[in-house]
N, CA, C and O of each residue as an XYZ file, in Angstrom:
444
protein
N      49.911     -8.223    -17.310
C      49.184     -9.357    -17.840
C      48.081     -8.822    -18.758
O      47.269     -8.000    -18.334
N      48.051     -9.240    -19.889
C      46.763     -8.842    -20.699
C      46.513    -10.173    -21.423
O      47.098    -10.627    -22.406
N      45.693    -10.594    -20.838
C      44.845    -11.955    -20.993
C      46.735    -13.104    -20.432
O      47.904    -12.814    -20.180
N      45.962    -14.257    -20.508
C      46.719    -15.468    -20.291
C      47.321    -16.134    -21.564
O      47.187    -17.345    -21.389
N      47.887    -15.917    -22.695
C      48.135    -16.247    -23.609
C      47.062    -16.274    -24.850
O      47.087    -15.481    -25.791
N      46.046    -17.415    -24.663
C      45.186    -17.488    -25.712
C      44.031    -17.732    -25.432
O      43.091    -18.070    -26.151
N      44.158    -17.421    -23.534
C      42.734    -16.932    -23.204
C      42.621    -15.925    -21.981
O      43.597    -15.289    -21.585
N      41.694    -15.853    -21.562
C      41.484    -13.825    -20.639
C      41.944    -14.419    -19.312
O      42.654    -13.755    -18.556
N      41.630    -15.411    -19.074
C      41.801    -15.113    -17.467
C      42.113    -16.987    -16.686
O      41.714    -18.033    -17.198
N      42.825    -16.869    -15.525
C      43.141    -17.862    -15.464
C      41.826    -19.265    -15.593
O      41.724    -20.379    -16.108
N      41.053    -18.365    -14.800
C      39.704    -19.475    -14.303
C      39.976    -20.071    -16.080
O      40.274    -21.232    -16.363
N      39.810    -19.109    -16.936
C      39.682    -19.771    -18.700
C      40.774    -21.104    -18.667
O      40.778    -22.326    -18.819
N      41.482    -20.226    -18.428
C      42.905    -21.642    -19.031
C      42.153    -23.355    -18.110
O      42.200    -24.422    -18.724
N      41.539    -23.277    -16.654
C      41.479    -24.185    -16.524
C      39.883    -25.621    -17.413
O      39.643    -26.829    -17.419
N      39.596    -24.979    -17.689
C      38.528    -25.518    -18.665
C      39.267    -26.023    -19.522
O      40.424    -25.694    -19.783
N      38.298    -27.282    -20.251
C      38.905    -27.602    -21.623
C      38.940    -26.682    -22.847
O      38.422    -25.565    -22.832
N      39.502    -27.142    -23.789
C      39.778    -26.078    -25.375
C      38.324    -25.720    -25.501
O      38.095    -24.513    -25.573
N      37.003    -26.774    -25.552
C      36.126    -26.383    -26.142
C      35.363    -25.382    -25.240
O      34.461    -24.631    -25.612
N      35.827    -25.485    -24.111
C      34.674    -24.443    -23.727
C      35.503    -22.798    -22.751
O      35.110    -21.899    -22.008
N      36.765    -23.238    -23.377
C      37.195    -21.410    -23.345
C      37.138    -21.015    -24.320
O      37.223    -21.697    -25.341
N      36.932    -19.455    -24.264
C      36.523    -18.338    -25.126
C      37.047    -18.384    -26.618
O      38.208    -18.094    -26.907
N      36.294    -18.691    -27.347
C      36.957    -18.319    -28.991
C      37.404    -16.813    -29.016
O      38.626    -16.795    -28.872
N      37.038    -15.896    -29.106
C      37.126    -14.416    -29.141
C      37.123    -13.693    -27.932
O      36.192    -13.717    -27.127
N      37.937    -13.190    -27.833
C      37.856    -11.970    -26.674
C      38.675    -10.827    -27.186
O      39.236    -10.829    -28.282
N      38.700     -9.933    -26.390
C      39.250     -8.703    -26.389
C      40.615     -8.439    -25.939
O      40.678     -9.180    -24.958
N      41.638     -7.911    -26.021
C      42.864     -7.567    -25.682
C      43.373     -6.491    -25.485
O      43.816     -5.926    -26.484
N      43.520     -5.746    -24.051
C      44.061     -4.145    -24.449
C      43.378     -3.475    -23.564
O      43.646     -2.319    -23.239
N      42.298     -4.257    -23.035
C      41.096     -3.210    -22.021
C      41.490     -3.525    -20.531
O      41.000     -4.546    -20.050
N      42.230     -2.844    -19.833
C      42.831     -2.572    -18.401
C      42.271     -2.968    -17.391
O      42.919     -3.229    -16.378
N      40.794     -3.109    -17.462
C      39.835     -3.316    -16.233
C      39.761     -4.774    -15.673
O      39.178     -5.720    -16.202
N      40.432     -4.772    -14.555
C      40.595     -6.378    -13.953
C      39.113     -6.637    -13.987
O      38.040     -6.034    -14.002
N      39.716     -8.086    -13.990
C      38.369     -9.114    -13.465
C      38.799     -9.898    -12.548
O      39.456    -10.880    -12.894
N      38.510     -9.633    -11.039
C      38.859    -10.064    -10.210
C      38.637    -11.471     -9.772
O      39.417    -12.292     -9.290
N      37.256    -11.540    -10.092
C      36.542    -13.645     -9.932
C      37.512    -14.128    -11.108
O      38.492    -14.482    -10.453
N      37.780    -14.319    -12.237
C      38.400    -15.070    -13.011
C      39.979    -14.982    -13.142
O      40.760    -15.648    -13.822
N      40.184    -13.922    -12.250
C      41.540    -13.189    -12.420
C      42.551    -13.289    -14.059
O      43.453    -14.083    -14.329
N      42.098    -12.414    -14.728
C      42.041    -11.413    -15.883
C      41.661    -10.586    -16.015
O      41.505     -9.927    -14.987
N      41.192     -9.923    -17.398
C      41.130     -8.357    -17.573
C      39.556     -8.771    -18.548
O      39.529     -9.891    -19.059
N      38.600     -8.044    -18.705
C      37.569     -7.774    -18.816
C      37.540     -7.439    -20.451
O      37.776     -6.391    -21.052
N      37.184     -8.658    -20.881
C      37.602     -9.157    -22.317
C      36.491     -9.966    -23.073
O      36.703    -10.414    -24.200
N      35.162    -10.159    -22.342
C      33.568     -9.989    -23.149
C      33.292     -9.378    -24.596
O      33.307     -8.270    -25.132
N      33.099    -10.367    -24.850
C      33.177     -9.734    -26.642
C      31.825     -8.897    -26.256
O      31.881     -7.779    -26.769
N      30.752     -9.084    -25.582
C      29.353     -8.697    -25.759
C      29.677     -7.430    -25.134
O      28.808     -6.567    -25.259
N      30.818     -7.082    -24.430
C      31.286     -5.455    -23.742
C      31.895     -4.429    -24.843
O      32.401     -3.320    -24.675
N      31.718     -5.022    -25.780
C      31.996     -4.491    -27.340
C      31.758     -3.878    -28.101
O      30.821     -4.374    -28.726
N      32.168     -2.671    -28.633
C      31.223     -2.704    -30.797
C      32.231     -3.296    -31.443
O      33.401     -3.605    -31.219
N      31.015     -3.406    -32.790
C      31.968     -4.178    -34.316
C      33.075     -3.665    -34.097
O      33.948     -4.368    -34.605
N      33.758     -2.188    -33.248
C      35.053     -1.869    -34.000
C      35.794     -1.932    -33.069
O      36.949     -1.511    -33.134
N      35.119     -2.643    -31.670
C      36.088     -2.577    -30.802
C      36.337     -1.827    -29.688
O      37.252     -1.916    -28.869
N      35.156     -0.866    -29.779
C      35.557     -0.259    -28.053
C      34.362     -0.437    -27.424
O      33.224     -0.572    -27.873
N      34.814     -0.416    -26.264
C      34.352     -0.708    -25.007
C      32.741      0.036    -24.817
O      32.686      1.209    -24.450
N      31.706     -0.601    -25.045
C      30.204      0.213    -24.399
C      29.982      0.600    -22.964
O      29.030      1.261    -22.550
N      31.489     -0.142    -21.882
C      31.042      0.324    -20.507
C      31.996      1.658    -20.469
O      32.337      2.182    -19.408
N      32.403      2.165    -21.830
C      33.333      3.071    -21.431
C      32.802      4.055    -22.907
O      33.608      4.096    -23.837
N      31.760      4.641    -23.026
C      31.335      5.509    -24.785
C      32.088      6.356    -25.166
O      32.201      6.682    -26.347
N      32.917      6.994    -23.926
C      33.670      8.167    -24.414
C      35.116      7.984    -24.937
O      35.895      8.820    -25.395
N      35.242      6.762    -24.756
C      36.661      6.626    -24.913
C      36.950      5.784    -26.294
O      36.815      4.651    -26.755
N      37.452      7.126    -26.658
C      37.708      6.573    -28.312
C      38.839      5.019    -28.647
O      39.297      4.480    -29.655
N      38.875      4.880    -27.788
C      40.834      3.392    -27.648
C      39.452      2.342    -28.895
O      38.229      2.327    -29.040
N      40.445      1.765    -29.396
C      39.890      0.619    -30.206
C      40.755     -0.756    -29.896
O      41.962     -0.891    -30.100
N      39.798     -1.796    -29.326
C      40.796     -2.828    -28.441
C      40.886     -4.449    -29.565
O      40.072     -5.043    -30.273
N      42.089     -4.614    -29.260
C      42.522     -5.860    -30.336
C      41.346     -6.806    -30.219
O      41.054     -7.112    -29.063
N      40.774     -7.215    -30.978
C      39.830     -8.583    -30.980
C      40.882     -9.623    -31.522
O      41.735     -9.567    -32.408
N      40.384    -10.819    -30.425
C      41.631    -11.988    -30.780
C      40.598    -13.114    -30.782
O      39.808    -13.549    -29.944
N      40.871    -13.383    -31.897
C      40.187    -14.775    -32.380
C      41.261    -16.375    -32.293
O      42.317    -16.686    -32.845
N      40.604    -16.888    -31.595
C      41.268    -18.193    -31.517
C      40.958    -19.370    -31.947
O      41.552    -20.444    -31.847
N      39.888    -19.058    -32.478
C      39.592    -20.313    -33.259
C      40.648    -21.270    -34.451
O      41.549    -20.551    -34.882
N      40.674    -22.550    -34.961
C      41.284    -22.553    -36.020
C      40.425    -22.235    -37.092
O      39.282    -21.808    -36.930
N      41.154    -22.508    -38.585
C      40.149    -22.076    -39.428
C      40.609    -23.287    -40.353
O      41.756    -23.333    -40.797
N      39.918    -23.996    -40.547
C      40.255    -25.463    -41.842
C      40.272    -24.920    -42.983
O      39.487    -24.145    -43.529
N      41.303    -25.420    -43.329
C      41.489    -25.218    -45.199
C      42.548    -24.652    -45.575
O      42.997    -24.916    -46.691
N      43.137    -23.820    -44.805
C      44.080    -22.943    -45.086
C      45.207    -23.423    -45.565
O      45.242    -24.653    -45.540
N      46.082    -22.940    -45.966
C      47.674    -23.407    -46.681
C      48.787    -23.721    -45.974
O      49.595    -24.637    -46.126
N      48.690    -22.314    -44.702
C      49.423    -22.458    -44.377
C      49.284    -22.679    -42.641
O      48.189    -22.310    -42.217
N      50.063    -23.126    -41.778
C      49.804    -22.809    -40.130
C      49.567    -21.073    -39.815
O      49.346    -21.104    -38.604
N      49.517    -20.099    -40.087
C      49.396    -19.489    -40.262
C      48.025    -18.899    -40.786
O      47.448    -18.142    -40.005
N      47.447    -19.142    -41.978
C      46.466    -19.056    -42.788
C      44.762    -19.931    -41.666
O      43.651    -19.467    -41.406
N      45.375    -21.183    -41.355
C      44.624    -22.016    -40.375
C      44.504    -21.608    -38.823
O      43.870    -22.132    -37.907
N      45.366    -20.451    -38.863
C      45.213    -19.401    -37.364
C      45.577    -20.648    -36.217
O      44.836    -20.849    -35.254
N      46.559    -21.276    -36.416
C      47.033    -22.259    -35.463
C      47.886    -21.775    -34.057
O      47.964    -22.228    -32.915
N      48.542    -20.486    -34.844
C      49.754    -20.162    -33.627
C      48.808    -19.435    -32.396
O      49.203    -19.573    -31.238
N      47.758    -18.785    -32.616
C      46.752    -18.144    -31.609
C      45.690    -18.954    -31.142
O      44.738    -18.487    -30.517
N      45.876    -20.658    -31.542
C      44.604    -21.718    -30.993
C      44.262    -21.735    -29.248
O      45.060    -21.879    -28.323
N      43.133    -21.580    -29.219
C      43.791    -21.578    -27.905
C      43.457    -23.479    -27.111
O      43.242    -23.718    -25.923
N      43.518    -24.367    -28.113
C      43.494    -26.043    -28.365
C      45.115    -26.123    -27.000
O      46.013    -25.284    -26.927
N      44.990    -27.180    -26.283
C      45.915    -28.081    -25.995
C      46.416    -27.394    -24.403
O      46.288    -26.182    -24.232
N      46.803    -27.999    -23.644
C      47.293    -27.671    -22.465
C      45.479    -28.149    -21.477
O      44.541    -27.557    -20.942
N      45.830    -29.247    -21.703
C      44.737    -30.319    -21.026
C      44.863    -31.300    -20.490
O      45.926    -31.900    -20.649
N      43.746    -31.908    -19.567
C      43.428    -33.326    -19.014
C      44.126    -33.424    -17.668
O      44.149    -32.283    -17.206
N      44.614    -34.143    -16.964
C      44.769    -34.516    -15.722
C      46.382    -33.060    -15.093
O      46.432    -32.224    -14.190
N      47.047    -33.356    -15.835
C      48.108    -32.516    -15.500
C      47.920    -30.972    -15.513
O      48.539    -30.204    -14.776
N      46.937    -30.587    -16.493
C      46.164    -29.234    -16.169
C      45.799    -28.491    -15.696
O      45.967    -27.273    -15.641
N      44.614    -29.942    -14.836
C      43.061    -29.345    -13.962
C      41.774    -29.323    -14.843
O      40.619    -28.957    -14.624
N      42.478    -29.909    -16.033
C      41.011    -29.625    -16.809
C      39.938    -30.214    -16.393
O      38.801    -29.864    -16.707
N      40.279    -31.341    -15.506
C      39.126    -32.410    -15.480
C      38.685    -32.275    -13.958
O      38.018    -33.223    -13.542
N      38.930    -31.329    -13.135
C      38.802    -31.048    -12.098
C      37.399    -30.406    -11.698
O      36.722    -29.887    -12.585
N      37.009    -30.429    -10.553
C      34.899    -30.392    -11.131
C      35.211    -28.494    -10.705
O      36.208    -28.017    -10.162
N      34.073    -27.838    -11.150
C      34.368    -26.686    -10.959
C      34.718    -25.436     -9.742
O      35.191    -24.302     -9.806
N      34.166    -26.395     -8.534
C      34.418    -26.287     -7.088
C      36.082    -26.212     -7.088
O      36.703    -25.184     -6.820
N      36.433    -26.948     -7.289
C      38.122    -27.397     -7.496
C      38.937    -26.749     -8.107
O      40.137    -26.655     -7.850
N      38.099    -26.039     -9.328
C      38.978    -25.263    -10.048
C      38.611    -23.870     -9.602
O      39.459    -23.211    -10.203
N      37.892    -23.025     -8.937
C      37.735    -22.598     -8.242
C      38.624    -21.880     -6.795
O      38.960    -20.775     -6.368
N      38.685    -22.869     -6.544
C      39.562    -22.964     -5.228
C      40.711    -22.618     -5.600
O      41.212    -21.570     -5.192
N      41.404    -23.528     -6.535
C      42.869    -23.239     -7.005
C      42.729    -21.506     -7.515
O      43.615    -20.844     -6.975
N      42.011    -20.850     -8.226
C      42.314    -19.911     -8.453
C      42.260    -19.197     -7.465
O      43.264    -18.527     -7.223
N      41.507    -19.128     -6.884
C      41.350    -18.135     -5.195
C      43.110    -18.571     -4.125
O      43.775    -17.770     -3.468
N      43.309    -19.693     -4.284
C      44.489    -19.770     -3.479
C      45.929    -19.207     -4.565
O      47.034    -19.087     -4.036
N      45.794    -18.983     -5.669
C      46.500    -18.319     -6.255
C      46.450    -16.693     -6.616
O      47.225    -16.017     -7.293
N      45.525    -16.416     -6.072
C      44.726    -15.256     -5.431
C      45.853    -14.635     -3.923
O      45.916    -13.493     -3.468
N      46.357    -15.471     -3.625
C      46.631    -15.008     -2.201
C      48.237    -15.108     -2.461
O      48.971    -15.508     -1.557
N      48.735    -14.743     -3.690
C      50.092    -14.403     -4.325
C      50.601    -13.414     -4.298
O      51.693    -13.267     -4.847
């Protein structure tokens, strides 16, 4: 698993579009056990991409931007296929209070 599609970690996917991660990281091994994903903090970062909890290690890790971008030409150009928009509302969990969403990840925890 390296991130959840078009976001790091499950706890992410259950939130709405607007308030999972625009940017994270891709490629850096170190679980994150509370959100269950991989440790994908843009602020665990430099501009070029590697890791500050790790200085010696030269690896340079994918930055994945998910935002869209308006204007563009093409789906493609508008960064649509990496949105991380849609897979929401009742059938989700999106709307589930955070206690709740919570829980579900911890009992999927025990997989």
């Amino acid at each position: 698993m390296d991130g959840i599609s078009t976001v790091p970690t499950l706890r992410d996917l259950l939130n709405p579009s607007a308030e999972r991660p625009a940017v994270f990281y891709r490629g850096y091994d170190v679980f994150e056990p509370v959100k269950v994903g991989f440790v994908s903090d843009v602020s665990r970062f430099d501009a070029e991409g590697r890791s500050k909890d790790e200085p010696d290690n030269p690896r340079k890790y994918f930055r994945f931007d998910t935002q869209v971008k308006p204007g563009g030409t093409t789906p493609r150009d508008r960064n649509e296929g990496n949105s991380n928009v849609g897979h929401e509302g009742p059938t989700y969990g999106t709307m589930l209070s955070a206690q709740e969403k919570d829980a579900i990840v911890e009992y999927l925890k025990t997989f």
